[in-house]
C-alpha positions in Angstrom: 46.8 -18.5 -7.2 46.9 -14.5 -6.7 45.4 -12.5 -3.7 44.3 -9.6 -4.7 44.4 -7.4 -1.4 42.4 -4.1 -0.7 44.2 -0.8 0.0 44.0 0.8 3.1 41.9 3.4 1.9 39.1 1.3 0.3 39.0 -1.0 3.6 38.6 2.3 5.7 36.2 3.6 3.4 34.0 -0.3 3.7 34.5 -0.6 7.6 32.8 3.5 7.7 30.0 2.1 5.1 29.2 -1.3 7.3 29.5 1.0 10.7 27.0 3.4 9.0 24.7 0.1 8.8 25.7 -0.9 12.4 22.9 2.1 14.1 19.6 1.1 14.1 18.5 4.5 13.8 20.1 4.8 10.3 18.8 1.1 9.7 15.2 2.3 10.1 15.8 5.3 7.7 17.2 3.3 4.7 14.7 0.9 5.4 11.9 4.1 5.2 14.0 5.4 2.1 14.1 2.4 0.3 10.5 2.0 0.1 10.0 5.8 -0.5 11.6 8.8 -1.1 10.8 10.9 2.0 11.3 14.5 3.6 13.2 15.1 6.6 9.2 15.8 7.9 7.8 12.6 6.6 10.5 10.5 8.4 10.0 12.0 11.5 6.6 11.5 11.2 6.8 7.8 10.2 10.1 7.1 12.9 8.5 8.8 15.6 11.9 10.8 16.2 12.9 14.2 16.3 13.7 16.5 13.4 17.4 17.5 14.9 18.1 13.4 15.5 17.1 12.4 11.5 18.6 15.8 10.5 21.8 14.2 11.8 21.7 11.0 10.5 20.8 12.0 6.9 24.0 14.2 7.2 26.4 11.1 8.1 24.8 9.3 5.8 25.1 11.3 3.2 29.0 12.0 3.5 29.1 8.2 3.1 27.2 8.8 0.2 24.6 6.5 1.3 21.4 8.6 0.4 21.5 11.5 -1.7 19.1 14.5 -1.8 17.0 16.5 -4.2 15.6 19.9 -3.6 12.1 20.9 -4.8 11.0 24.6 -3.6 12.2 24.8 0.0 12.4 21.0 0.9 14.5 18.3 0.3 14.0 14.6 -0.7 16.0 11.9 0.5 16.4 8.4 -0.9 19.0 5.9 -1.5 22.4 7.0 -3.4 22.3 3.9 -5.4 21.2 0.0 -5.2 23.9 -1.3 -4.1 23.1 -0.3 -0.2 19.6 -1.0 -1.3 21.0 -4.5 -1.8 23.6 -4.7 1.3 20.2 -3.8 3.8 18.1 -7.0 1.7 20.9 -9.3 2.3 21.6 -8.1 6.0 17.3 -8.6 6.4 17.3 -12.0 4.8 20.1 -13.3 6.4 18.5 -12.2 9.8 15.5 -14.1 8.5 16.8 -17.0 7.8 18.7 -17.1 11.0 16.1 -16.6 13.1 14.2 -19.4 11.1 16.7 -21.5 13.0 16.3 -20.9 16.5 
C-alpha cells in the first residue's frame, strides 16, 4: 500500500484555510455570502457589525482566496471564491447538526 503524504506547503496552506473557518465572525459572513452576494454595506447591515471589523475580515479572507470581489461603479461585491468552501461550511453545519441531534 502507498501513502501519499502532503507537502509542507499545502498542509500550511489547509491548517490557514480551516483557521480562517475557526472565527465565528468569518463563519457568519460566508454563511451571509453563500446565500447572497453582498456589499461590504449590506453585511454590516445584516451582521449588525461595524464596517472597519467586516472590512477586515473580507481582506483575510480574501488572501485565502476564500471570497472574491467584483467591482460595479464605486462598490464592491463579495461572494464565495468557489464551492468548494461553499461545501466545507455545509459539511461543518451538518455535522454540528447531527451532533447536536445526539445530545
Amino acid at each position: 500500500m502507498t501513502i501519499n503524504y502532503l507537502e509542507e506547503n499545502s498542509i500550511e496552506h489547509i491548517s490557514q484555510i480551516f483557521k480562517a473557518l475557526s472565527d465565528p465572525t468569518r463563519i457568519r459572513i460566508l454563511h451571509l455570502l453563500f446565500q447572497k452576494e453582498s456589499s461590504v454595506n449590506e453585511i454590516v447591515q445584516h451582521l449588525d457589525l461595524t464596517q472597519s471589523a467586516i472590512s477586515h475580515q473580507l481582506k483575510y479572507l480574501r488572501q485565502l482566496q476564500l471570497v472574491k470581489k467584483r467591482r460595479e461603479k464605486n462598490m464592491y461585491f463579495y461572494s464565495p471564491d468557489d464551492e468548494h468552501v461553499i461545501k466545507l461550511l455545509e459539511q461543518a453545519i451538518e455535522h454540528m447538526e447531527h451532533t447536536t441531534k445526539e445530545v
